[in-house]
Structure formats: structure tokens, C-alpha cells
Z-matrix of the N, CA and C atoms (Angstrom, degrees):
N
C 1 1.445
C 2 1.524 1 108.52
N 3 0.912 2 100.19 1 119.28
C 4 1.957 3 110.14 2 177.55
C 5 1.459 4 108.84 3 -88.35
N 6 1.431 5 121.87 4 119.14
C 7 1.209 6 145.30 5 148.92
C 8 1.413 7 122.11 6 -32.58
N 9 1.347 8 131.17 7 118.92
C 10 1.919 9 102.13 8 160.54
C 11 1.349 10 100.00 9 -127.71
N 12 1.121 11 117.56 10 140.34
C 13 0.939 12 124.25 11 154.14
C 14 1.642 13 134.35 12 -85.29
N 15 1.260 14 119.14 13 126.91
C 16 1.984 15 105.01 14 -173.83
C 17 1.326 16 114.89 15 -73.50
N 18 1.238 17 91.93 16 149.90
C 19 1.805 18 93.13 17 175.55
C 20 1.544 19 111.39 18 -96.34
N 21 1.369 20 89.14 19 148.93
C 22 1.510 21 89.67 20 -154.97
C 23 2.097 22 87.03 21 -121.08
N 24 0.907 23 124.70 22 136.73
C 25 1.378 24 149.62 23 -142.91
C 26 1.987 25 93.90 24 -106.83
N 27 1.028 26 121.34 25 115.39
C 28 1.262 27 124.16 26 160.82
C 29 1.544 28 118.25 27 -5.51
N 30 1.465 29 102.20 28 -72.69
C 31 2.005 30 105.15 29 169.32
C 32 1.097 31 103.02 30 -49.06
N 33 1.052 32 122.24 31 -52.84
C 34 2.013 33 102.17 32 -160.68
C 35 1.738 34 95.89 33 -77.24
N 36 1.146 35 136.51 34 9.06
C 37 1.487 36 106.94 35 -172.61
C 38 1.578 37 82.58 36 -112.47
N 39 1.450 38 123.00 37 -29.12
C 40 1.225 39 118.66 38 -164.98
C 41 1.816 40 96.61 39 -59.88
N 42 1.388 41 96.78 40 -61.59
C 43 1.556 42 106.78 41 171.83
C 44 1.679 43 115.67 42 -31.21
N 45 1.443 44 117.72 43 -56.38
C 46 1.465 45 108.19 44 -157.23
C 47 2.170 46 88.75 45 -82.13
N 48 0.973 47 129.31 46 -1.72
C 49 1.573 48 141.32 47 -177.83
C 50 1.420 49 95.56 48 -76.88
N 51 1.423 50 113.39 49 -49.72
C 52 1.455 51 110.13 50 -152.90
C 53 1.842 52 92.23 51 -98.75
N 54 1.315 53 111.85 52 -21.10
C 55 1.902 54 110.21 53 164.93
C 56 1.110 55 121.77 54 -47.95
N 57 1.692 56 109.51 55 -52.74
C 58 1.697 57 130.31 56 171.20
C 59 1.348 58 108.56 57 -65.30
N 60 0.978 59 122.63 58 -20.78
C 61 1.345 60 115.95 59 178.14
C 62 1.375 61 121.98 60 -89.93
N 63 1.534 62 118.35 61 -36.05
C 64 1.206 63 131.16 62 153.67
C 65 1.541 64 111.84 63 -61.41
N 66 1.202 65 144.45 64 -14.86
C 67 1.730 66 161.74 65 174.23
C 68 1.073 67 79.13 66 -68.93
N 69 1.105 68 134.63 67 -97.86
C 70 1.859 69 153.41 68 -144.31
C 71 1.104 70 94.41 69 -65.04
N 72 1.380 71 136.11 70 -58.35
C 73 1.930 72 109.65 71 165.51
C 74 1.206 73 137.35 72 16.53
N 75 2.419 74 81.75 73 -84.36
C 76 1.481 75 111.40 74 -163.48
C 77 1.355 76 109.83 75 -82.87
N 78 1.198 77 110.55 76 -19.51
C 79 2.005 78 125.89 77 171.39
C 80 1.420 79 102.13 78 -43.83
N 81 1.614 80 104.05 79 -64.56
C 82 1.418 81 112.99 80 -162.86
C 83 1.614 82 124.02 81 -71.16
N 84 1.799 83 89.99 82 -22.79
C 85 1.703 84 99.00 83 -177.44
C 86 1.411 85 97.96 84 -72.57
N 87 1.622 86 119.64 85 -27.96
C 88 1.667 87 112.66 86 -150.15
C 89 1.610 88 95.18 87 -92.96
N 90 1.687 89 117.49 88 -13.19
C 91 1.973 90 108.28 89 179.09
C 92 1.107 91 84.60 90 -94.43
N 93 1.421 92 170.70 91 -10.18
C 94 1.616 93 135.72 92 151.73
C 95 1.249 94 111.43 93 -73.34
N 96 1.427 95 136.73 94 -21.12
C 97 1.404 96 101.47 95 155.19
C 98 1.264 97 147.60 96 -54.43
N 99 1.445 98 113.62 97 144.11
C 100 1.845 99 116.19 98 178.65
C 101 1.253 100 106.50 99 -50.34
N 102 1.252 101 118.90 100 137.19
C 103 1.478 102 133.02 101 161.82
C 104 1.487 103 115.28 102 -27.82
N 105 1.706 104 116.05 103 -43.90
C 106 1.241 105 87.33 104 166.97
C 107 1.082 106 152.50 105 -115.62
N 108 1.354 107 107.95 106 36.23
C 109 1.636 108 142.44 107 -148.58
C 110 2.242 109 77.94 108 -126.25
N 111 0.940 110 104.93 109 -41.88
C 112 1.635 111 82.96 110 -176.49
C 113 1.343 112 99.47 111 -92.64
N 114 1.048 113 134.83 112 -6.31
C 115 1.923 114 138.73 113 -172.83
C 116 1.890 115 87.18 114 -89.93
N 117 1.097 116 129.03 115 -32.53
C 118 1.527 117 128.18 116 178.73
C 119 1.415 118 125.79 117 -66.73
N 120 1.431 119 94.66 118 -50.69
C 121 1.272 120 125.80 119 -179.23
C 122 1.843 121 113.22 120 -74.53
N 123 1.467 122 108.33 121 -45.05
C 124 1.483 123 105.31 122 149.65
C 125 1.404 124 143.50 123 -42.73
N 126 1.516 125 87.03 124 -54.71
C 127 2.129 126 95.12 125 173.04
C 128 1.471 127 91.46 126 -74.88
N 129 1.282 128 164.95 127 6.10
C 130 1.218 129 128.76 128 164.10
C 131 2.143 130 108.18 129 -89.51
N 132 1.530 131 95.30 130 -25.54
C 133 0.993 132 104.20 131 -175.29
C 134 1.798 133 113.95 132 -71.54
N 135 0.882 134 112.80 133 -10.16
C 136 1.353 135 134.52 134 -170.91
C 137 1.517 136 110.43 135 -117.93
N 138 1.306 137 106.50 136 24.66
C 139 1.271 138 121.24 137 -165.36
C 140 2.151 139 128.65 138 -23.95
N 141 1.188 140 113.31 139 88.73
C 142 1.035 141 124.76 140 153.72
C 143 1.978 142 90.87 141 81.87
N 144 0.806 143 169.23 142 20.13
C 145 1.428 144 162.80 143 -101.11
C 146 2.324 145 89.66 144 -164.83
N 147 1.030 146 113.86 145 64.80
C 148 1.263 147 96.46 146 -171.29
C 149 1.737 148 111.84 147 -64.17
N 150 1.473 149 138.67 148 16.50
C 151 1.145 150 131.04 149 158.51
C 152 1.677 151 110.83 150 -79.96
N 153 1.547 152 110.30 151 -13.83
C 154 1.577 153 119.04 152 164.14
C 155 1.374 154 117.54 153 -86.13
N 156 1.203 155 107.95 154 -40.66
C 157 1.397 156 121.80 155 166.92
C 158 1.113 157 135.72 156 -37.44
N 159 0.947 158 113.48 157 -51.93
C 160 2.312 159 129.50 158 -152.43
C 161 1.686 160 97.97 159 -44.96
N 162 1.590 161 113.13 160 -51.76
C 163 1.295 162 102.44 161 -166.82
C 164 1.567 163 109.85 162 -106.15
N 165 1.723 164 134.27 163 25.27
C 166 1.153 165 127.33 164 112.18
C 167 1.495 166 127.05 165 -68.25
N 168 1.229 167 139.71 166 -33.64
C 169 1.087 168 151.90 167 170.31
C 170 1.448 169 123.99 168 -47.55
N 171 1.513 170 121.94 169 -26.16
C 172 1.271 171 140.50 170 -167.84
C 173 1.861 172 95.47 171 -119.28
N 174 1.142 173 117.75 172 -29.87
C 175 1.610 174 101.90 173 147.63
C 176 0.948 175 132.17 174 -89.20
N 177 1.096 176 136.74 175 -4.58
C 178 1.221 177 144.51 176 168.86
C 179 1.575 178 114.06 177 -68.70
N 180 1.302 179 90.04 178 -55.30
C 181 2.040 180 100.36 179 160.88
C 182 1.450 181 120.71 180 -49.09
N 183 1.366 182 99.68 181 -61.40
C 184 1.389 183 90.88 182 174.32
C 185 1.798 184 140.01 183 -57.08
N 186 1.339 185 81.50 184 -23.13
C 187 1.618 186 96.81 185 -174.29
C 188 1.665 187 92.96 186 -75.03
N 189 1.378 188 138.21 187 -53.92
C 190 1.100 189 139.20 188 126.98
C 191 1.308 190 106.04 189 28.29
N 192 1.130 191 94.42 190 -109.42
C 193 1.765 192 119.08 191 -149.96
C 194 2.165 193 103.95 192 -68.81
N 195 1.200 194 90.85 193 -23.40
C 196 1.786 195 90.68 194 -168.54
C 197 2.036 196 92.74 195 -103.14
N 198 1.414 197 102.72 196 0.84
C 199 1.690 198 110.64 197 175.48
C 200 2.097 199 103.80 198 -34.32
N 201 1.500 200 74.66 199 178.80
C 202 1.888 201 89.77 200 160.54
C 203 1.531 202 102.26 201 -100.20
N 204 1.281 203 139.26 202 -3.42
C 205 1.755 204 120.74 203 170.72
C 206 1.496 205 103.15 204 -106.79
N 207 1.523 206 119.92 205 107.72
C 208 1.161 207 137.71 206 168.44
C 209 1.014 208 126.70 207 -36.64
N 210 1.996 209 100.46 208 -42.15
C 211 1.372 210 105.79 209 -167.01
C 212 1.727 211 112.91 210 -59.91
N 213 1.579 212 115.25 211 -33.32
C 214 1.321 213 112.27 212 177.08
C 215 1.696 214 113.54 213 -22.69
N 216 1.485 215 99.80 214 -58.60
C 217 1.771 216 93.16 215 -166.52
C 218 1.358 217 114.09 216 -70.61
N 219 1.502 218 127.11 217 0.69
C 220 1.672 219 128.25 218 156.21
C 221 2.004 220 116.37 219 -15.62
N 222 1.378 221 96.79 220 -45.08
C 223 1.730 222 68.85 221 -166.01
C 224 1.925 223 92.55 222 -125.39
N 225 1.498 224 120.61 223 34.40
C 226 0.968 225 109.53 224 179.39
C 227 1.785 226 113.83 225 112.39
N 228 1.157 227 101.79 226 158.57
C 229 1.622 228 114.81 227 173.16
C 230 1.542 229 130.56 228 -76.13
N 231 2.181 230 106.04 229 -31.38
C 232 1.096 231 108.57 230 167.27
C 233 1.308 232 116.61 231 -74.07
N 234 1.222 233 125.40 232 -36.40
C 235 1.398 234 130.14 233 175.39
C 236 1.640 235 108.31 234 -47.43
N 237 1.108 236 116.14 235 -53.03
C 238 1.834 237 116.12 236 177.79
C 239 1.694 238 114.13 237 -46.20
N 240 1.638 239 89.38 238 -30.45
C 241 1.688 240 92.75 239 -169.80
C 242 1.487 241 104.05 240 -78.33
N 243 1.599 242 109.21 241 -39.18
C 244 1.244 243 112.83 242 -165.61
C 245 1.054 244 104.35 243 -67.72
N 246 1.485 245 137.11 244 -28.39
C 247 1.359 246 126.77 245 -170.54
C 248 1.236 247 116.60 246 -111.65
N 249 1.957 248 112.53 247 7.52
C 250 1.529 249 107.60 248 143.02
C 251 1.704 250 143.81 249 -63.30
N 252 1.649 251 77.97 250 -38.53
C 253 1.187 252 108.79 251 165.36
C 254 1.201 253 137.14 252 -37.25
N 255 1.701 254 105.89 253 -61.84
C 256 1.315 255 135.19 254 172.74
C 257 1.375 256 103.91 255 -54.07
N 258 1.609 257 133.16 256 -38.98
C 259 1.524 258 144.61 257 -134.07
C 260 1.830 259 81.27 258 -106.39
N 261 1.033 260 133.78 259 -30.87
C 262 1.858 261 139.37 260 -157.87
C 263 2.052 262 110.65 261 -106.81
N 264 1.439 263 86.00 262 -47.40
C 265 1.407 264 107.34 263 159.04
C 266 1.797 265 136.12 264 -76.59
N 267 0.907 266 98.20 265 -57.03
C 268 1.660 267 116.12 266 -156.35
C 269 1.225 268 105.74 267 79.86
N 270 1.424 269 122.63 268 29.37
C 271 1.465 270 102.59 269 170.26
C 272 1.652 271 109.21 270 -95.36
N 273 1.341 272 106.09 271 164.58
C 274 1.797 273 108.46 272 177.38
C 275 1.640 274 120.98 273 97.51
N 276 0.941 275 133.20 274 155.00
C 277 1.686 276 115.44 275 169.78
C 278 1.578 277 88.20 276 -133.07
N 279 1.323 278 95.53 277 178.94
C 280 1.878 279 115.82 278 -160.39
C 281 1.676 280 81.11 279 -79.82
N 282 1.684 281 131.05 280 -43.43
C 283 1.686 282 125.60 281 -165.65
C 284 1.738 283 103.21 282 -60.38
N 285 1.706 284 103.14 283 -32.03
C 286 1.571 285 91.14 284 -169.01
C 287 1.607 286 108.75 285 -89.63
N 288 1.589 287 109.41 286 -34.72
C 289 1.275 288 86.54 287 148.03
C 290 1.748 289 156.89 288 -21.44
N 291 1.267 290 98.37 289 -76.69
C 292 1.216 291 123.31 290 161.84
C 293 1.590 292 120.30 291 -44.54
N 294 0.985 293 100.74 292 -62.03
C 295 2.067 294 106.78 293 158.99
C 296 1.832 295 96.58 294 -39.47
N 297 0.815 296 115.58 295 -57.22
C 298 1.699 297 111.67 296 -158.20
C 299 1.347 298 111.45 297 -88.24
N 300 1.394 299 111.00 298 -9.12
C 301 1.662 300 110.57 299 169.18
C 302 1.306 301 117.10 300 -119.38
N 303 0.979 302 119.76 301 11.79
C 304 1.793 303 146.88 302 -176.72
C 305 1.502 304 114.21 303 46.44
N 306 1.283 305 117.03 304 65.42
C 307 1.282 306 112.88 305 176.63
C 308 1.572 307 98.79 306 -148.21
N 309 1.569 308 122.58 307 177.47
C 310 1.239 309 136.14 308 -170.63
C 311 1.630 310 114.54 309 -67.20
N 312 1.574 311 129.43 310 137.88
C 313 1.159 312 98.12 311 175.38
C 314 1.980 313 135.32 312 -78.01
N 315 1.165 314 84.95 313 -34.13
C 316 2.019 315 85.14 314 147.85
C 317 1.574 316 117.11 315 -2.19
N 318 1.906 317 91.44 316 -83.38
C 319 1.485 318 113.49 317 172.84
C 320 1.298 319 107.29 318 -47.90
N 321 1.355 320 138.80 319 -44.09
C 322 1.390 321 113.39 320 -145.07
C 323 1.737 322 104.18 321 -93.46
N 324 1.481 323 107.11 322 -16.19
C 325 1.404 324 115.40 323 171.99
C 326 1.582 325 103.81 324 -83.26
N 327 0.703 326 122.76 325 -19.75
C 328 1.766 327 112.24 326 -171.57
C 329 2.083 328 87.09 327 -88.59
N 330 0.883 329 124.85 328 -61.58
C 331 1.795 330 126.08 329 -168.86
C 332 1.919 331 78.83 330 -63.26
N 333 1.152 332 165.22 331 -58.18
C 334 1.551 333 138.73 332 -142.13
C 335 1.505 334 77.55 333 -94.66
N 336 1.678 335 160.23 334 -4.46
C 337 1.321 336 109.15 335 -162.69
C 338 1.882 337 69.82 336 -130.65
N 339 0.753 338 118.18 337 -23.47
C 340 2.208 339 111.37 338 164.47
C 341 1.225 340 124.62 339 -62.10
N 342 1.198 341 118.68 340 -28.23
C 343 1.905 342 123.74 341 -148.32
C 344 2.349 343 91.98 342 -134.78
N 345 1.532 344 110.51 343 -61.81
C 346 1.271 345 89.04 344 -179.14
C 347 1.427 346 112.19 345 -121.70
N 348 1.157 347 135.54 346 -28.72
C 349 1.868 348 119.13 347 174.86
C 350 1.250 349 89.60 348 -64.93
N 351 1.648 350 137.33 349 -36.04
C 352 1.561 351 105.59 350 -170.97
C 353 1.468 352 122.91 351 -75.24
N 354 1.566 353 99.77 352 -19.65
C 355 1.906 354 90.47 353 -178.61
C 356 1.857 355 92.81 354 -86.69
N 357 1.517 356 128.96 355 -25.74
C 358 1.301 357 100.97 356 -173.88
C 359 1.543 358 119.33 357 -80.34
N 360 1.583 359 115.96 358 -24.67
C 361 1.530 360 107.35 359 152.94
C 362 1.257 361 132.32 360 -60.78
N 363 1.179 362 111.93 361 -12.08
C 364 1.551 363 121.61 362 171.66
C 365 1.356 364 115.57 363 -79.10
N 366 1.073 365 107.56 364 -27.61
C 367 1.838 366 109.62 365 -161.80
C 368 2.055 367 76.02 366 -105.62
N 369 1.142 368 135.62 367 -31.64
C 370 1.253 369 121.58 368 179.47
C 371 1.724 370 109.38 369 -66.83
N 372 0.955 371 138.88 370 -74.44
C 373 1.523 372 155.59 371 129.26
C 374 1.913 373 112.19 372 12.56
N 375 1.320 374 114.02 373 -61.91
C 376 1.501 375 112.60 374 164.29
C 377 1.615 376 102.78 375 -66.18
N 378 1.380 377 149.79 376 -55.61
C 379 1.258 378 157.34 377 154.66
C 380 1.753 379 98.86 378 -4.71
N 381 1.329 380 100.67 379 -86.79
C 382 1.719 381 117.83 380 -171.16
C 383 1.878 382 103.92 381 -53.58
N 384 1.321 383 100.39 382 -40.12
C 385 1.859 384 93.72 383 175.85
C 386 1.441 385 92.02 384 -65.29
N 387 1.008 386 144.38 385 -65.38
C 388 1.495 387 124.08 386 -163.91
C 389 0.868 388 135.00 387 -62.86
N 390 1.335 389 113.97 388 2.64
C 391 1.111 390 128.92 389 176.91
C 392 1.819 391 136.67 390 -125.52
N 393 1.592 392 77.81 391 0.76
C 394 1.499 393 113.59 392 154.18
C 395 1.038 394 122.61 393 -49.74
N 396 1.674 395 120.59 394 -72.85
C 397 1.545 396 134.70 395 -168.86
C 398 1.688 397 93.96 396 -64.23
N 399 0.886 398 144.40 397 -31.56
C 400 1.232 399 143.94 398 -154.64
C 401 1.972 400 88.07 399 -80.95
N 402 1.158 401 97.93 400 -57.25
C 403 1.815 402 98.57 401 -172.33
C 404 1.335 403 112.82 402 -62.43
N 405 1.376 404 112.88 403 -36.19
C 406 1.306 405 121.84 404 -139.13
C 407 2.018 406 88.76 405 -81.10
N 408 1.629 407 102.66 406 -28.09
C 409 1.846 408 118.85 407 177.17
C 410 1.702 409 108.41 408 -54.05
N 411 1.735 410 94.40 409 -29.67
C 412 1.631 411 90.57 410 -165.07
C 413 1.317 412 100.21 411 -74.38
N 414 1.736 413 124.11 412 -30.52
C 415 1.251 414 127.08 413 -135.30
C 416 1.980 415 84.25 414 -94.92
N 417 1.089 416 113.39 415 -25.74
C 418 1.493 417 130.18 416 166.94
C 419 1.656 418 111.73 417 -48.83
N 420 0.889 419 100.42 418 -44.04
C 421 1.697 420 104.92 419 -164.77
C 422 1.263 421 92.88 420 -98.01
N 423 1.401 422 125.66 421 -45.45
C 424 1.785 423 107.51 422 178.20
C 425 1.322 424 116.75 423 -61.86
N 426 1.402 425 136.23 424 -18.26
C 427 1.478 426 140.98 425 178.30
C 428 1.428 427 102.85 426 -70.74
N 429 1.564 428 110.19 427 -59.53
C 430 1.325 429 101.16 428 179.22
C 431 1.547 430 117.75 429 -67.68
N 432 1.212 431 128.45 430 -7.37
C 433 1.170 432 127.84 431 -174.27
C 434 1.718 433 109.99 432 -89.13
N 435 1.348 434 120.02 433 -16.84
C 436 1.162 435 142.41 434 -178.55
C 437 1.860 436 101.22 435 -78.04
């Protein structure tokens, strides 16, 4: 049985050289991010699928609950989950919430979009800026390369 191998043409190797190289970039931009700026940026990438989830989901909590805003642990630990959850999923609404943590729903939307969608869009959002300049270099060099 004879083997072939394809020949692969200067451009295309230069190309798949300069792919890997653009690979190793985003590698390197994504291990200096904080744990939870790449744990953010993961669950979106992993979009909503909580059998992918479970063990972003459970750091995400934790980072949560052991955070610098205290107030998070106000109504409990399940509540953090529930409204990680909600933030990875879309599952849950602020009324059923609120039913299950006994307070108004008003309240329960103002504490999930003050205390955790705002620090996890935040830590999602600083994630994507850093990872901006990194893209935005490639999109630099293909203009001039044009």
C-alpha cells in the first residue's frame, strides 16, 4: 500500500504557521487571565449546556460567595447557585426566585443584576477586552497584508 503524502505549497504552510501562531496568541492571552474572568468567559463559550457546565458552575459560585462583596451571602448559598444558574442557563425567573427566598420580586431582580449578573458580566466583559487587543492585532496585520 503506497502512502502519499500532499504537497503542501509554501502559502498554505506559511498560512497554517501564521494560524498557529495566531493559536498561541489567544492561548497565552487566555492563561493570564484571572480565574474568574476566564471561568466567565468559558461558560459563555460552552454556551449554557449545564452537563458542560457543573464544574464551571461550582466555581463560579464559589468565586461568588468567598468574593470581596459580602452582600452576596445575604440570602444564603442556594440562592448564589440559583442565580448562577439562571445567569449560564436562563433558567428560573426573578418571581420564582423570590417565591423561594421569600422576598419581593423587585428585590430579587435588583440583588441578581447588583450582586451576581453584574460581577459575572463584569468578569465576562474584562475577559473579552483582553482579548480584544489580541484580535483586533490579527485584524491589523491582515489589512496590511491586503
Amino acid at each position: 500500500m503506497e502512502i502519499r503524502v500532499p504537497y503542501i505549497s509554501p502559502v498554505t504552510h506559511y498560512d497554517l504557521v501564521q494560524e498557529w501562531q495566531r493559536a498561541n496568541a489567544v492561548l497565552e492571552a487566555l492563561l493570564v487571565l484571572p480565574p474568574a474572568h476566564n471561568l466567565a468567559l468559558m461558560a459563555r463559550v460552552q454556551d449554557g449546556n449545564m452537563r458542560f457546565l457543573e464544574g464551571v458552575f461550582a466555581e463560579l459560585v464559589s468565586m461568588l460567595w468567598h468574593g470581596e462583596d459580602a452582600n452576596v451571602q445575604k440570602y444564603g448559598l442556594p440562592a448564589v447557585e440559583y442565580l448562577v444558574r439562571r445567569w449560564l442557563v436562563g433558567f428560573g425567573s426573578y418571581r420564582e426566585f423570590a417565591e423561594e427566598f421569600g422576598m419581593c420580586a423587585s428585590t430579587a431582580s435588583s440583588f441578581c443584576k447588583a450582586r451576581v449578573s453584574g460581577q459575572l458580566d463584569a468578569w465576562l466583559v474584562a475577559a473579552c477586552g483582553s482579548l480584544e487587543s489580541v484580535c483586533e492585532k490579527f485584524a491589523i496585520d491582515d489589512q496590511a497584508a491586503a
